[in-house]
N, C-alpha and C positions, 0 to 999 in steps of 0.2 A: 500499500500500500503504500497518502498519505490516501457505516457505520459506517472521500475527501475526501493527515495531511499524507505523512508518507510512505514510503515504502511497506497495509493491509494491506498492500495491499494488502471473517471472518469471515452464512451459510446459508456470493457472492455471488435451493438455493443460490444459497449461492453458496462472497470475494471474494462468491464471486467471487479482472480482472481480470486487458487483459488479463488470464489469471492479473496478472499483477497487476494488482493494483487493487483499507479501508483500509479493510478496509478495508483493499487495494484495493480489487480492486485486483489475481494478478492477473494480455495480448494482443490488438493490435499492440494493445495488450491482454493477450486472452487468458483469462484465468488471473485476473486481476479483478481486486477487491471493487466494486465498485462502477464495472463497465458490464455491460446490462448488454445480452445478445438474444439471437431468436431461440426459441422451444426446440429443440430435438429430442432425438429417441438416444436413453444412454447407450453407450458404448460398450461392449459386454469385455468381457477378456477375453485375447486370442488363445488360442487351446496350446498353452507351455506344453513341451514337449521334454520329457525326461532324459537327463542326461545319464549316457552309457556310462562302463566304466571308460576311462581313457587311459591306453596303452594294455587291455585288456585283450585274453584270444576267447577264441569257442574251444570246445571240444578236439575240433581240428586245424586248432594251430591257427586260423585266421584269425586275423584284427579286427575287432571290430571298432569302427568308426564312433566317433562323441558326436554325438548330438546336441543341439544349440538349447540351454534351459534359454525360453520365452520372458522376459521382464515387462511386463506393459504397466504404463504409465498414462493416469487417468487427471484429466483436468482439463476446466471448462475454455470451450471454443468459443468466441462471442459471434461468431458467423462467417471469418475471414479464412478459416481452414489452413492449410499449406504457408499462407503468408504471416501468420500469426509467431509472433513472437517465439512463444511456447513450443510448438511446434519447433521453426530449426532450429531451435537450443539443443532439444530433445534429439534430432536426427544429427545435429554435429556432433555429441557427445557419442551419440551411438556410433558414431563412423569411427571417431579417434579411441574408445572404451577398451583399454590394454584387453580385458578380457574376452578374447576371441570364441572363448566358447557359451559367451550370453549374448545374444539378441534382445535389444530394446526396443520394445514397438510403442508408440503413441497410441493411447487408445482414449483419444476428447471426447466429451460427451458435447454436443453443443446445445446452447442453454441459457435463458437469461439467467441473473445470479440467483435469482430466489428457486428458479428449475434446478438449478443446478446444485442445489444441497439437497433437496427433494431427494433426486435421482441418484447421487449419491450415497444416502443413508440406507435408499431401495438394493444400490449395489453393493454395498458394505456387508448385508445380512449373510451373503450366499455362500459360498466357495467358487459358486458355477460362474456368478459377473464378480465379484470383486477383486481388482488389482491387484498388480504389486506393489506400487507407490501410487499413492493419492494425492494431490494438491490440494490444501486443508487452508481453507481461511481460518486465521488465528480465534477470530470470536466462535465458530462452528467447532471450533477440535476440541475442547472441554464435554460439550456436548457428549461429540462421536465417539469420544472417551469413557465417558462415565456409561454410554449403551452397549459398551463394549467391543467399539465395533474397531479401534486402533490398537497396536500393540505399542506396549509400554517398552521405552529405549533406554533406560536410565542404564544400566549395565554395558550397552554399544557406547553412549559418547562417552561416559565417562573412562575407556580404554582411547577413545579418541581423541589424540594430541591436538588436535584443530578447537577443538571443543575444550578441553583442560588449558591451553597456554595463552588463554586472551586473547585467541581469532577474533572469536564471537560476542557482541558488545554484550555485556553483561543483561543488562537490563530487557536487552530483546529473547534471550531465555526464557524469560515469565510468561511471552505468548503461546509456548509451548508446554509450559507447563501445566496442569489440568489440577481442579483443588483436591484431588488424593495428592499430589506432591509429585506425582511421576511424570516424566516425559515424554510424551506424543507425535515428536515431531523435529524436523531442524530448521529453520527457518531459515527463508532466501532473499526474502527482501522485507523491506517496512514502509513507510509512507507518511506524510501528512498531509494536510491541508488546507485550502486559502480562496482567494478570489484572484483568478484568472480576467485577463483584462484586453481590449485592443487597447493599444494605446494611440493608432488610427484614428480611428474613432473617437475617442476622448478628445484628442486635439482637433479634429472636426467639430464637438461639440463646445470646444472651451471650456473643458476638463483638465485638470492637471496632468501630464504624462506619468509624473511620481505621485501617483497617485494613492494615498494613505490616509484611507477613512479611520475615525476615531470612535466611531457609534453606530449603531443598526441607521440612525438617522440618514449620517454620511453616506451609507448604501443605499437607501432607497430615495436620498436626493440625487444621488449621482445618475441613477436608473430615471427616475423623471424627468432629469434634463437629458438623457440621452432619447428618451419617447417623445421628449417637445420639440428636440433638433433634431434630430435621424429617426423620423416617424417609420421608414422602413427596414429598420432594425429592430431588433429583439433586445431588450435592457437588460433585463439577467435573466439567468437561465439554472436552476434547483429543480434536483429529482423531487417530484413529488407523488409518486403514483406504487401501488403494489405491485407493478408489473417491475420495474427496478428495485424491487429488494431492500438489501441492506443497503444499495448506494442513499436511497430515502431514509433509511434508518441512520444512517451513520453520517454521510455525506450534509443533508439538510438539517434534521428533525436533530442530533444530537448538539452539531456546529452549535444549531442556535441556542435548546438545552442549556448546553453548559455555559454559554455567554452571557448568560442570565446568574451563574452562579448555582444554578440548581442541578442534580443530577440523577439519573434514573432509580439509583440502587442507594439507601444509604447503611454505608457499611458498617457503622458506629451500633447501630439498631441490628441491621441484617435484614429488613422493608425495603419493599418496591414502592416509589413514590408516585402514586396512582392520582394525585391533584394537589398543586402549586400554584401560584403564581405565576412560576416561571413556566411551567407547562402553557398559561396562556400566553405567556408574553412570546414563546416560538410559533403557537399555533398562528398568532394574531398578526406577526412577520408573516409568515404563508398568507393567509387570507389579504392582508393589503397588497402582497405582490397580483394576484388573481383579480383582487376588486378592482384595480387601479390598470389592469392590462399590462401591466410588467413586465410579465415574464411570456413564453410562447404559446400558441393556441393548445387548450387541454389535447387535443387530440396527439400533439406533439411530446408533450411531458409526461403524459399518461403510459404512453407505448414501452413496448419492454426495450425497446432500441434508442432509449432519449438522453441515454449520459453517450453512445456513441454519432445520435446526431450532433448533439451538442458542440462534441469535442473536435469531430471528423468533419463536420459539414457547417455547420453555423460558425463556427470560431476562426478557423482561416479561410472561410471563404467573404468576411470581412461583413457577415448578418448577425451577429453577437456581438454585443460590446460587455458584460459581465457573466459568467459562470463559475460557479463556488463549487468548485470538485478537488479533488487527488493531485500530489506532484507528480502521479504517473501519467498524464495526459501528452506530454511531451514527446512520450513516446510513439504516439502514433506518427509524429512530424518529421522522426528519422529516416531517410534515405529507404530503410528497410521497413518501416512503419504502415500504419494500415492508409494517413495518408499523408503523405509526405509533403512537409512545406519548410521549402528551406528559411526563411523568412521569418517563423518563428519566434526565433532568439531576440530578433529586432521590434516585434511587433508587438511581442505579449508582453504584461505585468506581471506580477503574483504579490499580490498583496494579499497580508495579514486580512482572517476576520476579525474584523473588532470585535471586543465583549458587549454586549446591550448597550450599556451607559458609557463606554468605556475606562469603567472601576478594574480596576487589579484584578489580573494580571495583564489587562492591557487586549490580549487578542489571545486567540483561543485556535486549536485546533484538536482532534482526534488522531490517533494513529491506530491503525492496523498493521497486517502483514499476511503474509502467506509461509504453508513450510508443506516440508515434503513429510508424509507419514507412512506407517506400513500396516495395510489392515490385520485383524489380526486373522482375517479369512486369505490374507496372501499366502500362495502355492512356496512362491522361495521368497522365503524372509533374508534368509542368509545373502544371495545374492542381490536382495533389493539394498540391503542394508550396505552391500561393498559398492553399489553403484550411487547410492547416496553421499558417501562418502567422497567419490570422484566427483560427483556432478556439483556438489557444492563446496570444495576448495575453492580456494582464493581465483585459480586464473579463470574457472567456467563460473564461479558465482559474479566473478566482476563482467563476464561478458552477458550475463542476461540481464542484472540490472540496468547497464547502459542501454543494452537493448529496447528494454523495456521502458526507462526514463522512471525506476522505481530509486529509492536509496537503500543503501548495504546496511546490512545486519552484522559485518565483518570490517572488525576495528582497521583490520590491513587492508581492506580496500579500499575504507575511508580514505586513509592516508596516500594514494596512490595516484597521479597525475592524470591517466588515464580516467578517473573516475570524478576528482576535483576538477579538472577542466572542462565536465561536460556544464550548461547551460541551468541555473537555477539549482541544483547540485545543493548549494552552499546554504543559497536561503530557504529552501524546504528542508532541509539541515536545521538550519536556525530557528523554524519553527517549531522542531520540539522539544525545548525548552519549557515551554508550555503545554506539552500535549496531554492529553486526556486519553483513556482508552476506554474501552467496555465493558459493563460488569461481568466478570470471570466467574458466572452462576448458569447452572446447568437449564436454569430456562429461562436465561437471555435471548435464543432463540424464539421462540414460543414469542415473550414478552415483543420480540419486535416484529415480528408478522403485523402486532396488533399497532405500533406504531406506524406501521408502514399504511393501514387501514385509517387509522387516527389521520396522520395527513391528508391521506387523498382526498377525505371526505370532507377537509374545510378548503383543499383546493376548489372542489366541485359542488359547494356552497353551504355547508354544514357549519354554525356557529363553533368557533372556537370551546365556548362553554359546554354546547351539546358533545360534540365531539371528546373534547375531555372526560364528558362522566360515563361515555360508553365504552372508552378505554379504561375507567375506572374498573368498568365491572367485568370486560373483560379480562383486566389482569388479575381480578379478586381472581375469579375461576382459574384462572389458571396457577396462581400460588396459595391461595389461601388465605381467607380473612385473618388471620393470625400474622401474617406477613407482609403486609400493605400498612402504610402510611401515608394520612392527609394533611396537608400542610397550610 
């Protein structure tokens, strides 16, 4: 990732992303927390094939030949297939993979994000579809954890020097980690996120190029005067529909959330906070952007494909001037991206979301990520666990992240010019400092389907108030009156 800031890119279900990218969000970025693709049918496993002995005979003295064990690797296509990120990461590790006697096959499921945790959880039960390696948004793998559907790693990384000597930023560990205390995963990338900007545009409107709102205010004046002077443009642009998933959950609905100071979970108590103030004060952001024509026609933000129009077609094709998503968006604008604009680097902002009032800490983001898991219905554990190992070192993790336009989970890529010189790098960096992540409770899932419903429904004209008390009662059911708090 940057449920956006950077490198979510959690269930994406979905982050979703590409894959990468809450978040994330992780491909164009597919299989990123956050990028929202069409419905497909999952992707089942190709039929692993058992390996001989090698260097073995028969009976009569002949050799008999090794056979390739099958490794397939599952995560979400946002609809770009072959061109997708994900994909030639996946086919170039497989071509250079010392181990000649494993075949790594891609096996995407393609899928908006919220399909694509569905189909997931569906394919995690079996032995018959479930994987070798799974692409787990951070916020879904506690989850898929605790239903038992991932195997627990704690005894692999910790024999693993990559993982013991400070590769790995510390702090990004905890995405992986599930509340029994075990490990589920390795993570590949992270994420935060902001408001994405023309700066075009802005100075067509007599907007500042450094542009650095201080209040929700500052956003939605900036967006009024971009609909008084560029009438045929789109002002800003916020998932706000069930068809995008967590990107609505984490990307809009939390951004605003915690800018407010208020937050889903509170962990002092151990309550879901089912009605706030601050729940209205994000709903009532949504509703003014919608009452006031803001943002783009429902038919547009509704769709399961609206953080990929957004990013892919509205943003560089010079019809957006504001969208509040992921630092993985960048990624589609590479050369190998879903769509490529050199231009870019010159054209876009990424400013900070401010907090409501802009009260401390000033501006706010979320972060997500992604990581690679091993079901525990996978055929070779052993060999998923050796190609995990390879595929997320230092030189193939630093090349998907650029790829992707996500940020490193590995302190030694940080540090690395290659990855420092790419574009925004530094300040989707800097953004979390601030960030926030997602309650790390096994029905955070569940709980945000029903956010994802909560917004749509004041996008599509449901009071704020209404809206909130039927997310009230929704979450009662689904945690327990014992476990909600009003505020």
């Amino acid at each position: 990732m940057k449920g956006k800031k950077l490198f979510s890119m959690s269930a994406s279900l979905v982050l979703c992303t590409t894959l990468l990218f809450a978040c994330s969000n992780n491909g164009g970025n597919s299989g990123n927390a956050g990028n929202s693709g069409d419905t497909g049918n999952t992707g089942n496993k190709g039929n692993a094939v058992n390996a001989g002995n090698a260097g073995g005979t028969d009976s009569g003295g002949t050799e008999t030949p090794t056979e390739k064990k099958t490794i397939t690797i599952t995560y979400r296509d946002d609809g770009i297939g072959e061109q997708g990120v994900m994909y030639k990461w996946i086919m170039e590790l497989s071509k250079n993979y010392p181990d000649k006697s494993v075949e790594i096959k891609p096996t995407p499921i393609q899928a908006s994000e919220g399909d694509y945790f569905a189909k997931i959880a569906l394919a995690l039960k079996s032995k018959d579809t479930a994987p070798d390696i799974v692409t787990e948004d951070t916020f879904i793998l506690n989850s898929d954890a605790s239903a038992g559907y991932l195997e627990p790693l704690d005894d692999k990384v910790n024999a693993w020097e990559d993982w013991t000597n400070g590769s790995f930023i510390e702090a990004m560990k905890k995405g992986v980690t599930a509340s029994d205390g075990k490990v589920y995963g390795v993570p590949y990338n992270t994420d935060s996120r902001g408001l994405w900007y023309n700066k075009n545009l802005f100075k067509q409107a007599g907007l500042p190029e450094d542009w650095q709102p201080k209040t929700w205010d500052d956003v939605l004046s900036a967006a009024r005067t971009i609909k008084e002077k560029l009438p045929d443009v789109v002002p800003i642009w916020m998932n706000m529909g069930k068809a995008t998933g967590e990107a609505t959950s984490m990307q809009t609905y939390e951004m605003l959330l915690y800018g407010t100071g208020e937050r889903l979970y509170e962990d002092a108590s151990g309550k879901w906070i089912t009605k706030s103030q601050g729940i209205l004060d994000a709903l009532t952001f949504v509703e003014t952007v919608n009452k006031e024509k803001l943002g783009p026609p429902l038919s547009k933000v509704l769709n399961g494909q609206a953080g990929n129009t957004a990013s892919r077609e509205y943003l560089p094709q010079g019809k957006l001037a504001i969208q509040l998503d992921g630092s993985w968006i960048t990624g589609n604008y590479l050369e190998s991206g879903a769509a490529p604009w050199p231009e870019y680097k010159d054209v876009l902002g990424f400013a900070p979301m401010p907090t409501s009032k802009g009260q401390a800490p000033g501006s706010i983001t979320l972060a997500g990520g992604w990581a690679l898991s091993i079901p525990s219905n996978a055929q070779h554990k052993e060999e998923a666990w050796e190609f995990i190992k390879y595929a997320l070192n230092k030189e193939n993790t630093q090349k998907l992240v650029i790829a992707a336009g996500n940020i490193t989970v590995r302190s030694d890529v940080a540090k690395d010019p290659g990855y420092t010189e790419m574009p925004f790098n530094g300040i989707a960096t800097e953004y979390l400092q601030n960030a926030e992540f997602r309650p790390a409770q096994d029905k955070y899932p569940e709980v945000s389907t029903q956010i994802q419903t909560m917004v749509e429904s004041v996008a599509t004209g449901t009071s704020p108030e209404a809206a909130m008390n039927k997310y009230a009662q929704d979450v009662t059911r689904i945690v327990g009156e014992g476990n909600i708090v009003e505020k």
